[in-house]
Each structure stands twice: as structure tokens, then as C-alpha cells.
KOLKOL-47983 format. One record per residue (C-alpha): x, y, z; residue in one letter; residue number from 0. Coordinates in Angstrom, 2 decimals. Each point is the difference from the previous one (the first is absolute). Layout:
N
xx;yy;zz;type;seq
X;Y;Z;A;NUM
...
END
This chain:
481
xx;yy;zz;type;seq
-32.41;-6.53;3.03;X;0
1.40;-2.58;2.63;X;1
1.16;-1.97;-3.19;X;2
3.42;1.96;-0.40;X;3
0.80;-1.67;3.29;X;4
-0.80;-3.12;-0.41;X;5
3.94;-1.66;-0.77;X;6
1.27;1.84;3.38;X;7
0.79;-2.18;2.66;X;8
-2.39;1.82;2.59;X;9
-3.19;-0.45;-2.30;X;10
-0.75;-4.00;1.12;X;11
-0.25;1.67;3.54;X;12
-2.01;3.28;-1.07;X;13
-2.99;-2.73;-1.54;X;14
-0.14;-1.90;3.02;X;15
-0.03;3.25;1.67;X;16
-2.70;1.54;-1.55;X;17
-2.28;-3.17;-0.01;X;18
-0.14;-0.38;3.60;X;19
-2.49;1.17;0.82;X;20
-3.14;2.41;-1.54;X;21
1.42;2.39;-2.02;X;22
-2.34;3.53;-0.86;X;23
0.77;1.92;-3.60;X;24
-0.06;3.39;0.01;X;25
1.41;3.49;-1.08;X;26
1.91;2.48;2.46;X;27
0.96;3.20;-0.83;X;28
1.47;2.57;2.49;X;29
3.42;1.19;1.22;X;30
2.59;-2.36;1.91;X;31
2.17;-1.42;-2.82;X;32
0.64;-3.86;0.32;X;33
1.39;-0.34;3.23;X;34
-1.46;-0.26;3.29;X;35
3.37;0.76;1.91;X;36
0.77;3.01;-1.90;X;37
-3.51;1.12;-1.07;X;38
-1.60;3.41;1.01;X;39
-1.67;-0.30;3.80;X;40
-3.60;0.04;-0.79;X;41
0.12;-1.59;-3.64;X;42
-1.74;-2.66;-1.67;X;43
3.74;-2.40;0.21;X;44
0.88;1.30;3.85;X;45
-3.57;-0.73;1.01;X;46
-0.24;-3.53;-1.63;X;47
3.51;-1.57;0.31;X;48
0.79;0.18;3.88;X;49
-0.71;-3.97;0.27;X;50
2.33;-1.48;-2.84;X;51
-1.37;-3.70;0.34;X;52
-3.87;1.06;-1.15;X;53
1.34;3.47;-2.24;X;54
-2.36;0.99;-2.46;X;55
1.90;-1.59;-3.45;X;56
1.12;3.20;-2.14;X;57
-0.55;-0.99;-3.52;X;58
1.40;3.36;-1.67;X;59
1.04;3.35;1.64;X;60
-0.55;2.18;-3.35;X;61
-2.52;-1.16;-3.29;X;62
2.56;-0.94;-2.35;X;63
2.52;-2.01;2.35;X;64
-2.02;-2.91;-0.42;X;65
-0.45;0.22;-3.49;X;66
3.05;-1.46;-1.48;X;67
3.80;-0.44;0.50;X;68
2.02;2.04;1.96;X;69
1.02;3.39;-1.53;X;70
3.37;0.55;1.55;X;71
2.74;-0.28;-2.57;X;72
3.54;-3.27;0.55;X;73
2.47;2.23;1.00;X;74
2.75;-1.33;2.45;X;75
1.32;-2.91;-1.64;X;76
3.07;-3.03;1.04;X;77
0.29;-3.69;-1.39;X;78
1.26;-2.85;1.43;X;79
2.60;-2.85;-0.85;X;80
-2.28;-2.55;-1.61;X;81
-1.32;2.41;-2.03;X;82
-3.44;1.75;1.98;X;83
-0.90;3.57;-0.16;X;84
-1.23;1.48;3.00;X;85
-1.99;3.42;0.14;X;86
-1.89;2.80;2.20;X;87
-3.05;0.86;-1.64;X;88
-1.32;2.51;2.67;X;89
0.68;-1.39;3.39;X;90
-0.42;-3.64;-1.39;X;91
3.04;-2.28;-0.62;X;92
-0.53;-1.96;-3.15;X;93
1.83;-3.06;-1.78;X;94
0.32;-0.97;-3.39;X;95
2.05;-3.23;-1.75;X;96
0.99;-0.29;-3.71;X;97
-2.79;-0.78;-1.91;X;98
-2.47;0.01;2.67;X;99
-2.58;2.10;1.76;X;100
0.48;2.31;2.30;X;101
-0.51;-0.78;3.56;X;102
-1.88;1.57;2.35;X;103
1.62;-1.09;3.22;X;104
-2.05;2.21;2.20;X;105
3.10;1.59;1.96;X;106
-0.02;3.81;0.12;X;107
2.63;2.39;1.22;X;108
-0.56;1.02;3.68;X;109
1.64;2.03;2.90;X;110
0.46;-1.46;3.66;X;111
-3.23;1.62;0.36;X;112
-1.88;-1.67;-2.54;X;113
-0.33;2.88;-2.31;X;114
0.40;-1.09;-4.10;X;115
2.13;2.20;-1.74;X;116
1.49;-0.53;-3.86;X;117
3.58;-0.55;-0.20;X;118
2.06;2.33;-2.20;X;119
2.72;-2.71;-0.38;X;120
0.11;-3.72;0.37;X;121
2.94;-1.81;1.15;X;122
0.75;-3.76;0.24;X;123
2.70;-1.11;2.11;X;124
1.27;-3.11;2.31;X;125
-0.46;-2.45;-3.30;X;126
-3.24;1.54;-0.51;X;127
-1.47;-1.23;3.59;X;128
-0.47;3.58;1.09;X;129
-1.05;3.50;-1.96;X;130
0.32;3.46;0.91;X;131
-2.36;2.38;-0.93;X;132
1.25;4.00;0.07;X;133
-2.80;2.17;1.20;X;134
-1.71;2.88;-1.72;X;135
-1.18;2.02;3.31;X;136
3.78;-0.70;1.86;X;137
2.29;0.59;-2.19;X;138
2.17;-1.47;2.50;X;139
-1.75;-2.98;0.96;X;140
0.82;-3.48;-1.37;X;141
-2.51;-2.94;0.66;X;142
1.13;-3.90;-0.46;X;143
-2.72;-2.72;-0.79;X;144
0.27;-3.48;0.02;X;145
-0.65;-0.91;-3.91;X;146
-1.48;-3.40;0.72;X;147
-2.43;1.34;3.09;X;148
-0.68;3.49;-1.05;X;149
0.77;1.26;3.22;X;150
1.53;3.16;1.83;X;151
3.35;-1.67;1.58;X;152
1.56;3.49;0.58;X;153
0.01;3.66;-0.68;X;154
2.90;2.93;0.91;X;155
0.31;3.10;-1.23;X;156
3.59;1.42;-0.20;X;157
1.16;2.75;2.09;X;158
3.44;2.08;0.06;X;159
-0.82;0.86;3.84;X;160
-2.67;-0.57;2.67;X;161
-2.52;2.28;-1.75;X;162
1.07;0.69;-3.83;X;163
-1.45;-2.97;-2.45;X;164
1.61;-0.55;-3.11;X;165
-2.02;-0.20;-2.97;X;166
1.41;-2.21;-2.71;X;167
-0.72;1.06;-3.56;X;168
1.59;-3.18;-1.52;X;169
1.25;-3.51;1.06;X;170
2.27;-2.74;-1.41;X;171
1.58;-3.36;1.06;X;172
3.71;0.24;1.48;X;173
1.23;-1.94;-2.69;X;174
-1.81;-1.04;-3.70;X;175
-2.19;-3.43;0.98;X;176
0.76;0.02;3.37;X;177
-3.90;-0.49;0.48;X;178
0.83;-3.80;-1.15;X;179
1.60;-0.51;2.67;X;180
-1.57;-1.09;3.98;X;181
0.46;2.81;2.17;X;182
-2.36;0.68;2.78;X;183
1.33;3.74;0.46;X;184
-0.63;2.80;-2.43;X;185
2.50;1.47;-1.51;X;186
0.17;2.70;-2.49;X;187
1.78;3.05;-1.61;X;188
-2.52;3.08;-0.59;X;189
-0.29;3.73;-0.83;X;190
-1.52;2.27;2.01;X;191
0.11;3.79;-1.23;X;192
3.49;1.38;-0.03;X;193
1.65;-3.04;1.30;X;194
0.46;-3.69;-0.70;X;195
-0.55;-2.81;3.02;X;196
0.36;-3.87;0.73;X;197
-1.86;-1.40;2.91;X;198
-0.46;-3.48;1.89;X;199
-2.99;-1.01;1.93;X;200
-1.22;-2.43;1.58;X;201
-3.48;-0.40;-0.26;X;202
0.19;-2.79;3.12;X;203
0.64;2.66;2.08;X;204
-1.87;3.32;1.10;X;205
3.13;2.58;0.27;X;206
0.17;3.05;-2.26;X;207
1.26;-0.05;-2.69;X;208
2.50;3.14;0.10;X;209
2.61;0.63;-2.66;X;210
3.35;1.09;1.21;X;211
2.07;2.54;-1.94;X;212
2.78;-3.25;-1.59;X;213
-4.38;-1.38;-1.12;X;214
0.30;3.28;-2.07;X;215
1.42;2.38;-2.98;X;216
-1.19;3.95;-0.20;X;217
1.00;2.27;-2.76;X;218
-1.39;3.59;1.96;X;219
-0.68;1.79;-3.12;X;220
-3.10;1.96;-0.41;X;221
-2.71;-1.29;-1.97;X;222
2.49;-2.90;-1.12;X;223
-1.96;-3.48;0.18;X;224
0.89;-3.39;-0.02;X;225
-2.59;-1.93;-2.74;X;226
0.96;-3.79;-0.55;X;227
1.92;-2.79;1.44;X;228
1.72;-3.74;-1.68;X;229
2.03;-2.08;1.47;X;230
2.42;-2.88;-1.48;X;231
0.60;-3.21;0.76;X;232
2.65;0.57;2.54;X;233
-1.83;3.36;1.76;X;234
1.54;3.06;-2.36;X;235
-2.43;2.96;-0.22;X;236
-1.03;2.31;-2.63;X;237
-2.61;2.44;0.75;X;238
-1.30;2.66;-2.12;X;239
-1.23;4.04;0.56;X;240
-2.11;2.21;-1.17;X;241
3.20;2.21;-1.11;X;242
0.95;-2.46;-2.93;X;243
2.70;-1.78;2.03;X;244
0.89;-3.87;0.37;X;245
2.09;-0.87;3.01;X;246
1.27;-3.25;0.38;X;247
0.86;-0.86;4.24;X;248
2.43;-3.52;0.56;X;249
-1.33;-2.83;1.50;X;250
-0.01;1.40;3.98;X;251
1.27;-3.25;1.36;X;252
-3.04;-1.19;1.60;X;253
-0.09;-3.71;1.07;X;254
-3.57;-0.28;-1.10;X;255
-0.89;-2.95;1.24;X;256
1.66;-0.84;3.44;X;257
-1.55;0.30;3.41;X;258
2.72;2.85;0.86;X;259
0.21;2.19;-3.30;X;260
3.42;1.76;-0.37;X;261
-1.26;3.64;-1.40;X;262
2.69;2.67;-1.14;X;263
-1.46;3.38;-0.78;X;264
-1.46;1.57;-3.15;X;265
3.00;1.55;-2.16;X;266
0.21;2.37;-2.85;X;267
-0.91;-1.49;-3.19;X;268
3.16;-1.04;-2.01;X;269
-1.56;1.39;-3.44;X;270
-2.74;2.62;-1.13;X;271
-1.47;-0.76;-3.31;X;272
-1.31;3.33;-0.29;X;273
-0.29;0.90;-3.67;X;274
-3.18;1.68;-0.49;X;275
-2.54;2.15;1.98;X;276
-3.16;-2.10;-0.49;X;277
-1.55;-1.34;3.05;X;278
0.97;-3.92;0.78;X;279
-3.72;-1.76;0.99;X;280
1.51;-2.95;-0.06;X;281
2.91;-2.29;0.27;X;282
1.49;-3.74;-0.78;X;283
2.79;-2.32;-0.18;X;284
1.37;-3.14;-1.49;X;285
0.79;-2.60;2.72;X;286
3.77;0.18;0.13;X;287
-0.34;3.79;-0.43;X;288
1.29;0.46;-3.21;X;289
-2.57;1.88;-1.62;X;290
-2.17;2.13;1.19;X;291
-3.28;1.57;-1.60;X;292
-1.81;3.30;1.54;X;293
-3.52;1.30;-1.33;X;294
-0.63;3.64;-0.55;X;295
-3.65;1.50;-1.11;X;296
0.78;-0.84;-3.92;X;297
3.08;-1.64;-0.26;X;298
1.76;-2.98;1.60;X;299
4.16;-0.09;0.31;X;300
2.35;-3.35;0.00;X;301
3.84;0.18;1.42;X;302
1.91;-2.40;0.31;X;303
2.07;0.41;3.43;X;304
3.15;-1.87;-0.79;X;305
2.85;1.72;-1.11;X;306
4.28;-0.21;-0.34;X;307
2.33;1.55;2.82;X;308
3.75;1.93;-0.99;X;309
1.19;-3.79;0.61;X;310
-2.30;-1.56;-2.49;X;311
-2.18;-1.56;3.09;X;312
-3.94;-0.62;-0.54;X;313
-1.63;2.07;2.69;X;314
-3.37;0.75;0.75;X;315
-1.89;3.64;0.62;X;316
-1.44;-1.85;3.14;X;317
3.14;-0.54;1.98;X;318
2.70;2.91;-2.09;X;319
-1.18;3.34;-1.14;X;320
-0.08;-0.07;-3.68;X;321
1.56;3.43;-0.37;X;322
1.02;1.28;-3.79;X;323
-1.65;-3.62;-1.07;X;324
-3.35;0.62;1.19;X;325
-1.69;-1.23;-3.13;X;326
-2.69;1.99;-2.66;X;327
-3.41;-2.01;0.97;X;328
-1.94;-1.29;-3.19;X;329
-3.64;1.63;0.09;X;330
-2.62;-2.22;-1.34;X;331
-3.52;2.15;-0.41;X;332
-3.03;-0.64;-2.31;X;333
0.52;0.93;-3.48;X;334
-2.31;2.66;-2.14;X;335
-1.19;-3.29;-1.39;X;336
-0.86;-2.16;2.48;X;337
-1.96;2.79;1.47;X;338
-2.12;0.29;-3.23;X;339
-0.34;-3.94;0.16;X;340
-1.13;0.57;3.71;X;341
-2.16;2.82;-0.83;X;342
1.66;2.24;2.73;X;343
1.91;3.45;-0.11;X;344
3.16;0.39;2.34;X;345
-1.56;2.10;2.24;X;346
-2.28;-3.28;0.66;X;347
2.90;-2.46;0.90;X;348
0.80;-0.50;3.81;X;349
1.89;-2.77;0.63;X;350
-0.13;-2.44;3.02;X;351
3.25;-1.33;1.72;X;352
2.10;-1.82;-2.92;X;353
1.09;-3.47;1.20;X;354
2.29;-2.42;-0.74;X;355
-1.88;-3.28;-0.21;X;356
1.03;-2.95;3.18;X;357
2.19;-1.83;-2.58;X;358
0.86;-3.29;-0.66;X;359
1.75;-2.20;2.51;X;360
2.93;-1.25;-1.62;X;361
1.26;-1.50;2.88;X;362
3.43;0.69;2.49;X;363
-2.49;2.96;1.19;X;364
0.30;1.74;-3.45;X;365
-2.95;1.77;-1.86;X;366
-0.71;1.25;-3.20;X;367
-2.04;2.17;-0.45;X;368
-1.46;0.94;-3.83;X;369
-2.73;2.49;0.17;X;370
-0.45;3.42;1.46;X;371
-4.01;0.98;0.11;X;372
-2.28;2.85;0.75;X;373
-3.06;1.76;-0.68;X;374
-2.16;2.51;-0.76;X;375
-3.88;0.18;0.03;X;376
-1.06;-3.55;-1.29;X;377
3.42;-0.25;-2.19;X;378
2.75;-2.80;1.44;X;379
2.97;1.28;-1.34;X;380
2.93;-2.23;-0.63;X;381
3.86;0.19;-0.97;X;382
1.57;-3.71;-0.24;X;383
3.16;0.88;2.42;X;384
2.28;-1.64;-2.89;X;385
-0.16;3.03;-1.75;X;386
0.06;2.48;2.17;X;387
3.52;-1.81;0.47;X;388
0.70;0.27;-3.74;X;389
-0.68;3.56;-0.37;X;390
1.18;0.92;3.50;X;391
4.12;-0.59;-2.19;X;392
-1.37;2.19;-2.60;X;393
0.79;3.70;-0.37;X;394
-2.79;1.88;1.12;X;395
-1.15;2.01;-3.27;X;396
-0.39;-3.88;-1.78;X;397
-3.25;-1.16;-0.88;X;398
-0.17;-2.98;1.84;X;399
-2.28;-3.42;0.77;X;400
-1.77;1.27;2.94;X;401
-3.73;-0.01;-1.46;X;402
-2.47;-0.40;3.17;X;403
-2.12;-3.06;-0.35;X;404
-3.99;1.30;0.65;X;405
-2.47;-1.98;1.67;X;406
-3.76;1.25;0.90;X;407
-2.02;-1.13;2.35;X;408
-3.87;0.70;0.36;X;409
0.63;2.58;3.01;X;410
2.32;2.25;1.63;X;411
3.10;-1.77;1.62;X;412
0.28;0.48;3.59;X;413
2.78;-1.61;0.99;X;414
2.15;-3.44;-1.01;X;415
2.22;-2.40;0.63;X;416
2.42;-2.42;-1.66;X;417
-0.90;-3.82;1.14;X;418
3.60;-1.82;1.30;X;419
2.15;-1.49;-2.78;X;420
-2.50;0.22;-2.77;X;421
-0.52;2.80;-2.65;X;422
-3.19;0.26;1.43;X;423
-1.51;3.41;1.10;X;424
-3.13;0.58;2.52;X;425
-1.94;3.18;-0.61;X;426
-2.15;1.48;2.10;X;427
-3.53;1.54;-1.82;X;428
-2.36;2.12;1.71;X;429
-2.34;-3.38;0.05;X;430
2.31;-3.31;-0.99;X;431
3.26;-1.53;0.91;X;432
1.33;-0.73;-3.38;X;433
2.85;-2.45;-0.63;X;434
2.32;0.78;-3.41;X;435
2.23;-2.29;-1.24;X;436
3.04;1.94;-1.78;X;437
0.89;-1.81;-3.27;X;438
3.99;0.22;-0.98;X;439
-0.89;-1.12;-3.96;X;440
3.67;1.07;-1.62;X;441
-1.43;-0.70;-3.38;X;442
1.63;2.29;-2.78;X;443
-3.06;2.61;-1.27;X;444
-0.26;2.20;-2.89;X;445
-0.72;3.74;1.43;X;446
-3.76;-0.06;-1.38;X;447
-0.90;-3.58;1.90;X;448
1.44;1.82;3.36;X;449
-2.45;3.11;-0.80;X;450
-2.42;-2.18;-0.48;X;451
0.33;-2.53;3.12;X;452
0.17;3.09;2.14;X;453
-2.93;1.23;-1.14;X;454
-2.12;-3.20;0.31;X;455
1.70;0.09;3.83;X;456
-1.85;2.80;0.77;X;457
-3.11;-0.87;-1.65;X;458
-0.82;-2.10;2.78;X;459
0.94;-1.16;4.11;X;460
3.01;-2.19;-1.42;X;461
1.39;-2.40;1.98;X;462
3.20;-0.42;-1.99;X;463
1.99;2.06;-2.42;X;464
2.90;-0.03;-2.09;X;465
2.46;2.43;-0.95;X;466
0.64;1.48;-3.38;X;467
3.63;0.99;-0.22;X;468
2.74;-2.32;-0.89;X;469
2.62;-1.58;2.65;X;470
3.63;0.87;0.18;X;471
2.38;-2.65;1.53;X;472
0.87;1.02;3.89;X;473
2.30;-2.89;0.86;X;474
2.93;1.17;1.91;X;475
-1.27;3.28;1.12;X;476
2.22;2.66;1.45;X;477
-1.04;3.37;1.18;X;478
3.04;1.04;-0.18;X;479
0.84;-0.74;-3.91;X;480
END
């Protein structure tokens, strides 16, 4: 069982170890789990491991961990700018390239102490030189690694005063791709409860890391809670709650990247999106902020931010309240008949975080982005974002081009990612990092070839797929026509 090791980088040593000298097979059973240090005084492991040089070699601590692959299930998932995924499975860091293998680097996730532990988020930052990894056991603890070395370079846990941690239920970039760009201190925007935060640390150092009340936002309502958390490209918030409400923050003018950051405090949000009571899980935004998309149990919603002042002005719901022209959203859901082509009743459908795909660099720092994605069970679910745009200037009660593209993969989805400029998606299986290509074929199709291509989608894992519905023009687009 020493085979599913054999690619790690510690296995040439482990050989040499183990044929050093006379080695004696046999079978231990007893109590004392699989670690000398922090085995039970008197057990088989306490009693054998004291010397560490000449330890007795532990082949398996149960029957069936030798016996095949790991069971733990990809969950925390991140990708990096020439196109890698990188995933916890368990306490182990693993990486995978387009069209290759995965690959088992050998890092795992540890404490100070040593301990392994399995990340419940992973986050590349500094150009992808560092990682942080959120913790499961302290929800206030963040721990950077050094992505080339797999190593511990620094762990804090936040703290409003000397004895009061902070745990963080979610945590985003200060400003959309600002992990492209070299930056030896963390920085970040997060929720945490009731209240939203940004923080700066400097993992070189070993002070505190203690917000101070400008580092945060409370709303004191009872039983009110803070879900989600985006960011654009020039720092605006939007953050979502479990009472059906959008709020979108301006930029807190933050000099993100200079040695002596110029921080103003948090201020109340210039627009609430609130328009229904379901609970926001997630949200998103477009890079410059125009749209935004939020993710509810069954249904996602699209709005576009933008919108005309008394003088005729463009403003946007990030830096002006939006007042009497705070817009209808457009809800996009599953229809009655994609669930019979997905073999699923409503009650069955839980989407994951909808999100806007990295775009396409279309240089002078502008973006476009043309997909929104997300999931349920094994089912990708797709809307191409050109016409979410087209139906977005519809009235409401029209029938309109917003058929979700269906993709199924051969297991539950447990998390994704889109690759950087590329329509290229990165889904994370209970067993394989899967790479999906998402095809933009604008061919014209009769309504029975679309049934039928989206059946034969779902037939099998597809790495591509096509769309069914016709194309309107969108040239010239105004939200406000």
C-alpha cells in the first residue's frame, strides 16, 4: 500500500530509509493511534516511538487505510494565473495542470505546532507565491504557506481585543484580481457574523493581529447575519444576508498596496437591493462593478448597478444610493423541464455560489466577462452572461432567452473555479479535478436539435456544450434604454 506514495517528494528518502538496515514484518494491534507524541501513555505507538531515528515504520493505523486511495472528498479549491488548479483533499495540498495528472506534491496543511488540519477555504495571493488556508477548528485563524515550499510561513488569528477572537465566516480579496499582483502582506475584506471587516497583516512579523472599530461594519440586529462578500476591481463591496438583502459599501479608500495604508472607516452602504426575503448564500460581481449576481437556495438574481441621476448623469449604486431607481432583478431558476431532463424535483436543487467567470483580458485593464455558472449535485449549470444582458431590458412577464446550459459530471460538485481569461471552468469532484472547456458555438438551431444536444450533454461527463437558443444582437448596450 506504499505505492500511493510513491510520486511524493519524501518517498526517494522513505526507501532508503527503510532499507537501512534489517527490517522485521509484522502485525500490531492495540490502542495508541499513529503518533508517538500524542499517543496514549502505555500504548503500543507511546511505547515504540520515543527514539524517532530507529521508530518502528507504521504501515497502516486502521485495515482499510492502506487499501486504496484516500477517501476524503476535493473540497477547498483556487487556480492560478497560468492556468493550475490547486486543492485540499483532507489535510493534503494537491496540484493539477490542464490536461494532466494530478500531483501529489506531498505538502499538507499544518499549525505552528505541526498538527494537519483540512482547510475550509483556499486562498492564493502575492502572484500566487503564498496561500492562505482558513481553518475549520479557529474560525478565526488564518494560516499562509509558501506555494512553492509547502511550508507554514505564518499564522494569526484575528482579535477585536486582547482576549475576544474573531471568527471569520467568509473571505475575499480587497479588490477583484488583486491576488495577481506581488504583495508580501495580506490583505482582505471578510464577514464575520453581524458585521463586515478588512484587515492587513504581516505575516513577517509576530504582533496580533487586532481589528480596530474604522477595520469594521456592525448592523446590531438580532439574529440578522451577514452571508457573502465580492469585491470590484477598484475595492466596492457587496455583501449579502440571510434576510434577503444586497448592500453595496464604496470603495473605503484604502491604499492597498503602500507601506503606510491610508484607511477611512466603514460607512453605510449607499444602496440596499433588498427585494425579496430569500436568504442570499452567496454573492458576485463584474469587475468594474456593473453587474452584480447573488445566489439564493433555488434561484439566482442579475442587476445591473448603473443607473441616470435628475441631471441625466450615469451613476453607480456603489458610490450614490439608487433611491426610486433601484432596479427589478431578473431571476434565472431551473425550469419544470430542465428538471425532468436532470431527473430532479425542486425540492432537490441547492445551488452553490453563482459566479461570474475571470473574463477575458481585453486590455487597458478591461474585462469581459460572458458566463455566470453554478451547480447543483453533479449538474454545472450555465447562463452565457450575453443573455442575461438581453433579457435583463426586457419586461419581466416576457418569455425570454435565458435557457440554463446543463452539464453532468460523474460525481457530486464540490466546489469550482473559472481558470483566468479562458472560458474554462475547474470543478471540484468528490475524487477528480476536472477541467471543462465552455464552448460559445452561436450556430442558429431548430428547437428539436437544442432538446436534443441537451440531452446527449447529460448523457455523459461532457467537456463542452453548446447552447440551444438563438442570439439576439447586444451591440451598444444600455441599461438604461
Amino acid at each position: 500500500h506504499y505505492a500511493e506514495h510513491k510520486d511524493r517528494p519524501f518517498f526517494g528518502g522513505l526507501v532508503t530509509f527503510i532499507t537501512s538496515g534489517p527490517v522485521v514484518a509484522m502485525v500490531w494491534e492495540g490502542k495508541g493511534g499513529s503518533s508517538g507524541i500524542n499517543a496514549e501513555y502505555g500504548g503500543i505507538e507511546q511505547n515504540t516511538q520515543q527514539s524517532f531515528a530507529t521508530r518502528k515504520m507504521s504501515g497502516s493505523s486502521s485495515s482499510s487505510s492502506g487499501s486504496g486511495p484516500s477517501r476524503e472528498k476535493y473540497q477547498a479549491l483556487d487556480v492560478t494565473k497560468d492556468g493550475r488548479a490547486i486543492a485540499a483533499r483532507g489535510s493534503e495540498i494537491e496540484f493539477k495542470t490542464q490536461g494532466g495528472e494530478i500531483m501529489k506534491t506531498g505538502y499538507q496543511a499544518r499549525y505552528k505546532d505541526s498538527q494537519a488540519f483540512t482547510p475550509r477555504k483556499i486562498m492564493l495571493q502575492d502572484a500566487g507565491q503564498s496561500m492562505l488556508f482558513l481553518s475549520p477548528d479557529h474560525r478565526g485563524m488564518i494560516v499562509k504557506y509558501d506555494s512553492e515550499y509547502g511550508k507554514n510561513i505564518g499564522q494569526t488569528a484575528l482579535k477585536i481585543a486582547d482576549t475576544l477572537d474573531y471568527p471569520i465566516d467568509h473571505l475575499s480579496t480587497p479588490t477583484k484580481f488583486s491576488e495577481l499582483l506581488r504583495s508580501p502582506v495580506v490583505q482582505a475584506v471578510g464577514v464575520s457574523g453581524n458585521s463586515l471587516f478588512d484587515m492587513r497583516w504581516d505575516s513577517r512579523t509576530n504582533e496580533e493581529l487586532k481589528l480596530t472599530e474604522d477595520q469594521r461594519f456592525v448592523k446590531p440586529t438580532r439574529h440578522f447575519r451577514f452571508t457573502s462578500i465580492a469585491t470590484t476591481g477598484n475595492g466596492n463591496v457587496v455583501a449579502g444576508s440571510n434576510d434577503g438583502h444586497v448592500r453595496l459599501f464604496s470603495k473605503k479608500g484604502t491604499d492597498l498596496f503602500g507601506e503606510s495604508p491610508v484607511v477611512s472607516p466603514w460607512k453605510r452602504p449607499k444602496t440596499d437591493l433588498s427585494q425579496l426575503a430569500d436568504k442570499v448564500t452567496a454573492v458576485d460581481t463584474t469587475r468594474d462593478g456593473e453587474w452584480i449576481v447573488w445566489t439564493t437556495d433555488k434561484y439566482i438574481a442579475v442587476v445591473n448597478t448603473l443607473f441616470r441621476g435628475e441631471n441625466g448623469d450615469t451613476f453607480s449604486g456603489f458610490e450614490k444610493s439608487m433611491g426610486k431607481e433601484k432596479p427589478q432583478a431578473l431571476i434565472c431558476k431551473l425550469s419544470e423541464e430542465d428538471l425532468n431532463l436532470m431527473g430532479i424535483t425542486e425540492e432537490e436543487v441547492h445551488l452553490t455560489p453563482a459566479t461570474f467567470d475571470q473574463g477575458t483580458y481585453l486590455g487597458d485593464d478591461n474585462i469581459l466577462e460572458e458566463n455566470i455558472v453554478t451547480s447543483t449535485g453533479p449538474f454545472l449549470i450555465r447562463w452565457k452572461f450575453r443573455h442575461i444582458k438581453i433579457d435583463y431590458r426586457k419586461p419581466r412577464d416576457q418569455p425570454g432567452v435565458r435557457r440554463a446550459e446543463i452539464i453532468k459530471q460523474k460525481e457530486d460538485i464540490t466546489n469550482r473555479k473559472f481558470l483566468y481569461d479562458k472560458d474554462e471552468v475547474v470543478t471540484a469532484l468528490e475524487n477528480d479535478l476536472n477541467f471543462m472547456k465552455l464552448e460559445n458555438n452561436e450556430e442558429e438551431e431548430g428547437e428539436n436539435e437544442g432538446e436534443e444536444k441537451v440531452n446527449r450533454v447529460l448523457k455523459f461527463n461532457a467537456m463542452t456544450g453548446e447552447d440551444s437558443e438563438d442570439d439576439e444582437d447586444d451591440e451598444d448596450y444600455d441599461p438604461n434604454e
